[in-house]
C-alpha positions as CSV (number, residue, x, y, z in Angstrom):
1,X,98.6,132.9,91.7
2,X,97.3,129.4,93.1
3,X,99.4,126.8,91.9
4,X,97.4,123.4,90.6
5,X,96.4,121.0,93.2
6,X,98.6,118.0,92.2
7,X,101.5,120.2,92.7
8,X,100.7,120.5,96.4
9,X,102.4,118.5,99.4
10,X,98.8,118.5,100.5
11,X,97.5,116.6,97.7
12,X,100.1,114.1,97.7
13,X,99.8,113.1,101.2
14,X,96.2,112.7,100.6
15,X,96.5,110.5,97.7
16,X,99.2,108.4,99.4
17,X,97.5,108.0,102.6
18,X,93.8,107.5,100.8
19,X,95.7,104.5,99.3
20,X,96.7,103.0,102.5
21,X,93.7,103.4,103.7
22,X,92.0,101.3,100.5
23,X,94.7,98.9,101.0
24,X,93.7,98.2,105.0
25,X,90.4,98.4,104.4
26,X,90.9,95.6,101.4
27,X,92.6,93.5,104.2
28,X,95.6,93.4,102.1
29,X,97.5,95.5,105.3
30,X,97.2,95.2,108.4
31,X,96.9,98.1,111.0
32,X,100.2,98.1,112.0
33,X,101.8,97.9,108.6
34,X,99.3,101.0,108.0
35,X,100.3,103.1,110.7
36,X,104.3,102.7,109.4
37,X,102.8,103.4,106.1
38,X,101.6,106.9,106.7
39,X,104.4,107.4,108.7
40,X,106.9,107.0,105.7
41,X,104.5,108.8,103.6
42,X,104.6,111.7,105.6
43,X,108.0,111.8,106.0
44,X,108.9,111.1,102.5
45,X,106.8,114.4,101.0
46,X,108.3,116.2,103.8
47,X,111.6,115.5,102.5
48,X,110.2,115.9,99.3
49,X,108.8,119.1,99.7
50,X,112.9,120.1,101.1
51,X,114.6,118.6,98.3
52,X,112.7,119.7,95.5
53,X,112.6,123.4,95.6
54,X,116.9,122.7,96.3
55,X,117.2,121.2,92.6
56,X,114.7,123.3,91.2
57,X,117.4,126.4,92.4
58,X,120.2,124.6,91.3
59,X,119.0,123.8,88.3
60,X,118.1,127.7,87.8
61,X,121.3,129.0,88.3
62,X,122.9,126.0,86.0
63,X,121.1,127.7,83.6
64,X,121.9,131.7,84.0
65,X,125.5,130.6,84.5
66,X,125.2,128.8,80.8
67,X,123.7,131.6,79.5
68,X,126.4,133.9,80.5
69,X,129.2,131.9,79.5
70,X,127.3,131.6,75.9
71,X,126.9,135.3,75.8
72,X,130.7,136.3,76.2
């Protein structure tokens, strides 16, 4: 089973770099300040894509540990 597209690292780097992209082309940025742009991007859904799945675990056994202790 696929999941959605917006749930992919994929997807968000596109968006995010698509934008800075707009935003040079707009002459709001300049190349430079582009180039650090996508850089950060790239990093931050990378550390994203590390982080998330961690609390998503935690958060999972949060939860079977409640369930136990509400069981006894």
């Amino acid at each position: 089973m696929e999941k959605p597209g917006y749930k992919t690292t994929e997807f968000w780097i596109t968006i995010l770099t698509t934008t800075v992209s707009i935003l040079l082309t707009a002459g709001i940025i300049n190349s430079e300040e582009a180039d650090t742009l996508n850089a950060a991007v790239v990093q931050i859904v990378g550390l994203m894509a590390t982080i998330v799945p961690i609390i998503v675990v935690i958060g999972k056994y949060i939860d079977s540990r409640t369930q136990i202790k509400l069981n006894k």
